[in-house]
N, C-alpha and C positions, 0 to 999 in steps of 0.2 A: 566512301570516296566520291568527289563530285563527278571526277572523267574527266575533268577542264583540262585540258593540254597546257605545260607550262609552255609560259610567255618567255621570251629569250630578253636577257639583259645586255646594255651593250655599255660599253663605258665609250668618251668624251673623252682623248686626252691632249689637253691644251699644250697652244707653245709657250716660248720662254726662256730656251737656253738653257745655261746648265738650273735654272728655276726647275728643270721639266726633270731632273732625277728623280725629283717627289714623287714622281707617278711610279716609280719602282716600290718606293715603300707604301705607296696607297692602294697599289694592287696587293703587296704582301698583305696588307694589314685585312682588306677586305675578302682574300679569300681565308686569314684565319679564325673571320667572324660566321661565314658560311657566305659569302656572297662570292660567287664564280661569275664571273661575266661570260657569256656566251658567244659574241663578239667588241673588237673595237676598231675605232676611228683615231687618228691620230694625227697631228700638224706637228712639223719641227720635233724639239725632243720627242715631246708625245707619240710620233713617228717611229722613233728610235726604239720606243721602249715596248710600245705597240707593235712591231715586229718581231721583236723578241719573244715577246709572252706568246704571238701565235705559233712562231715557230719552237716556241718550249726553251729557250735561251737564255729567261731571264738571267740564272742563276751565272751566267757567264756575262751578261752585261751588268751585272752587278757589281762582278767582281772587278773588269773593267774600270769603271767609273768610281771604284773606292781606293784602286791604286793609281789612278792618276794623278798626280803631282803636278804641281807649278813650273819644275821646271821642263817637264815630259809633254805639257800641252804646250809649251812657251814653243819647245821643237819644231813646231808644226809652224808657227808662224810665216807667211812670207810678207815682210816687208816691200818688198822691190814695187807691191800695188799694182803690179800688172796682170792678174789675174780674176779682177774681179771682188775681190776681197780679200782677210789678212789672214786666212789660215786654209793651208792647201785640203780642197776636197779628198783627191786621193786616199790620205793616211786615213779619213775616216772610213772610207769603203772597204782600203785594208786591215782596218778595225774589226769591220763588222763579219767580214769574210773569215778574219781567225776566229773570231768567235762561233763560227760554224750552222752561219745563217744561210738557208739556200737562195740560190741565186732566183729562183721563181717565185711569184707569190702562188702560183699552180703545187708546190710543194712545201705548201703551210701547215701543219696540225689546223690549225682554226681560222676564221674567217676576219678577213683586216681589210682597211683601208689607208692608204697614205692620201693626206692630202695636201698639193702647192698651188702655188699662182703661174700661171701661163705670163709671162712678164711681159709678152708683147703686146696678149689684149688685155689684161688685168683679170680674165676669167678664172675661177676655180677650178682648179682639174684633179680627178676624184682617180686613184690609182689602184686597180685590186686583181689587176693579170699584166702577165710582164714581167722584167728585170725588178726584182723585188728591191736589191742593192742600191739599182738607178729611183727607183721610187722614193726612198728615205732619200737619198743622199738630195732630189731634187726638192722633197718638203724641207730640208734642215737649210738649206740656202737664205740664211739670213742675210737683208742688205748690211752690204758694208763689213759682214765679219766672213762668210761662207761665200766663198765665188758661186753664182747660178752654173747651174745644171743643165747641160742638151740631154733631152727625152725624145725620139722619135719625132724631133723636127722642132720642137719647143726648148727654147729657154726658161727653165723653173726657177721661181722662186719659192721662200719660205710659206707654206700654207696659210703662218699666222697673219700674212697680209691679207688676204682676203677673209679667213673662215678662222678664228684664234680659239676657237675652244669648239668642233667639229660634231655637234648633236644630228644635226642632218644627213649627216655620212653615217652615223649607226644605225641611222632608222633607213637608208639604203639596204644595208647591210640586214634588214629584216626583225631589228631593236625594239620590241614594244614597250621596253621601259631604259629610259640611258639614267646614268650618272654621268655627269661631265665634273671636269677636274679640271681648276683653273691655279696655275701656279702664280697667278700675277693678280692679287686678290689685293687692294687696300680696304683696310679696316677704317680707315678715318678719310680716306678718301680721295687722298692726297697721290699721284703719278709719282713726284719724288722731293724728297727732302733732304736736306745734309745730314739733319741726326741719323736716316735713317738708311742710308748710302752707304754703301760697302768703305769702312770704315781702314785708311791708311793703304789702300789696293791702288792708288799711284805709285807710295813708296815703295809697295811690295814687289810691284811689276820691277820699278827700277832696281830695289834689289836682288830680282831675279835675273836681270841683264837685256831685258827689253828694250828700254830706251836708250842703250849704247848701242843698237842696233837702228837705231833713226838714220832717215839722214838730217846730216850736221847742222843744218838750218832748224828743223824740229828740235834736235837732242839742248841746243844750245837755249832755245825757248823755254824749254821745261825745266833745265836745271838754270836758269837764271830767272823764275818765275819769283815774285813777290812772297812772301811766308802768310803774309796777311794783305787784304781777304784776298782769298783765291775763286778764282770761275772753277765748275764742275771741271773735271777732265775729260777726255774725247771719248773715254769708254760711258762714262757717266750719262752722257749729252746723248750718245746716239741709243745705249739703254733705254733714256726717257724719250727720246723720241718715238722707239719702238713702242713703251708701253703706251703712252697716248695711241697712237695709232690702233693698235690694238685692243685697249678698251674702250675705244668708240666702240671698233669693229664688234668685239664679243655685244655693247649692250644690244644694240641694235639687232646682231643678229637674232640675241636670246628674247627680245623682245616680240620675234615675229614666230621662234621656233626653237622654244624652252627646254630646257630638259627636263625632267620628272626631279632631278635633286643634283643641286647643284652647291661639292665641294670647293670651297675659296681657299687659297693660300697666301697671305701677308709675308712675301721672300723678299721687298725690297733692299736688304742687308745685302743679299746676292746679287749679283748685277749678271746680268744673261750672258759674259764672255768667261765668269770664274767656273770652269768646268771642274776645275780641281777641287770643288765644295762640297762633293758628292754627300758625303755621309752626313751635312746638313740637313741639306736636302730630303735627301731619302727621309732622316728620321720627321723631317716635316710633313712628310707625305704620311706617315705613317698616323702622325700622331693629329692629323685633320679626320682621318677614315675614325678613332678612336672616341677623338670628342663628339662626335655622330654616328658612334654606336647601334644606339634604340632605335631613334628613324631609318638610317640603313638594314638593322633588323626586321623592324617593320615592314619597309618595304621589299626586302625579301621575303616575307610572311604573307604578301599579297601577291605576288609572280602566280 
């Protein structure tokens, strides 16, 4: 035996919305190749999922996230817009609290970071003592879908504005080797396309009862829209706004401060508000850690 003290691995978990369930099934998948991560860093869902696994929860945010339904998320909606966005924070933090997550990150099994945007200076702000609850709930603050968050004096936003895929929060966290996980991965290159857009998820929403919930100036717009051609819809538009923004962010970031191996996810099907898509998701996560087997091997063969 050489006596080398093993290296600690940390995982990267990207935002993305309900994109970021993947990361439930890329941690499953990677601890039952032998890879345990020793710490992580997480933005938005990655947040979500990344608190879970410290506090030992997965298996309850899993189950979560595979019984949530269409018409169970639609519930959370608030239309009225006066809160900052369209789906009440609360129910999420009521979430996460049945779920049986502690309110401290001081009462983790393992070492985490959440991380969001300070939205009044645009700064990163790195979260790993404190209201563990208030931490996720201020990285998931997506604009426009999640109202921001007060933290201790700050209004948060979603981490993946500033930091979208969080290598430099693990190597905080003391990570001599990351894997970062990116659930908003194109393979051809393209932010967004209609073949490749969550396919009939206007009609679905409206037949879920959503858009009878408009007010009457919007509802009356949508249902007397043209059948041919149609513009994106609103969830579509601010999807792809989001991902542009965020694959600048990720290159540039990864550009100055890489990570050792970096899994891509091609979810454009999903669009970041379908949270009821879980078990997509998941098995995509799963099945990215798979087709990357051996170099993942490998590089737990070098730790």
């Amino acid at each position: 035996m050489s006596g080398r003290q093993k290296r600690k691995l940390g995982l990267a978990l990207g935002s993305g919305g309900a994109r970021g369930w993947a990361h439930i099934g890329a941690i499953r998948a990677l601890e039952e190749i032998g890879v345990e991560p020793d710490v992580i860093a997480g933005c938005s869902m990655g947040a979500v999922v990344g608190a879970a696994w410290a506090a030992g929860k997965l298996d309850a945010l899993e189950e979560f996230a595979r019984n949530m339904t269409r018409a169970a998320f639609l519930a959370h909606f608030d239309l009225r817009l006066t809160g900052g966005g369209l789906v009440r924070g609360r129910a999420i933090m009521e979430a996460l609290e049945e779920m049986g997550l502690p309110d401290r990150f001081e009462k983790l099994d393992r070492p985490f970071i959440a991380v969001a945007t300070d939205m009044s200076t645009g700064h990163e702000v790195w979260m790993q003592d404190g209201s563990l609850l208030d931490a996720v709930r201020g990285s998931i603050a997506i604009p426009g879908f999640f109202a921001p968050h007060h933290v201790e004096g700050r209004w948060l936003l979603d981490g993946g504005v500033i930091n979208p895929v969080p290598s430099s929060a693990c190597r905080a966290l003391g990570a001599d080797i990351t894997i970062a996980i990116n659930p908003n991965g194109r393979d051809d290159g393209r932010i967004w396309a209609p073949d490749a857009a969550s396919e009939g998820f206007f009609d679905r929403l409206g037949e879920a009862g959503l858009i009878a919930q408009l007010p009457p100036a919007l509802r009356e717009f949508w249902t007397t829209r043209e059948p041919r051609p149609e513009p994106p819809n609103y969830f579509e538009v601010v999807s792809a706004a989001i991902d542009i923004l965020t694959e600048y962010l990720r290159k540039t970031r990864a550009a100055s401060d890489p990570p050792h191996f970096a899994l891509e996810l091609d979810l454009r099907h999903i669009t970041f508000i379908e949270m009821f898509r879980a078990a997509e998701a998941i098995e995509a996560g799963r099945d990215v850690v798979m087709e990357h087997r051996e170099p993942l091997e490998q590089l737990l063969a070098d730790l």
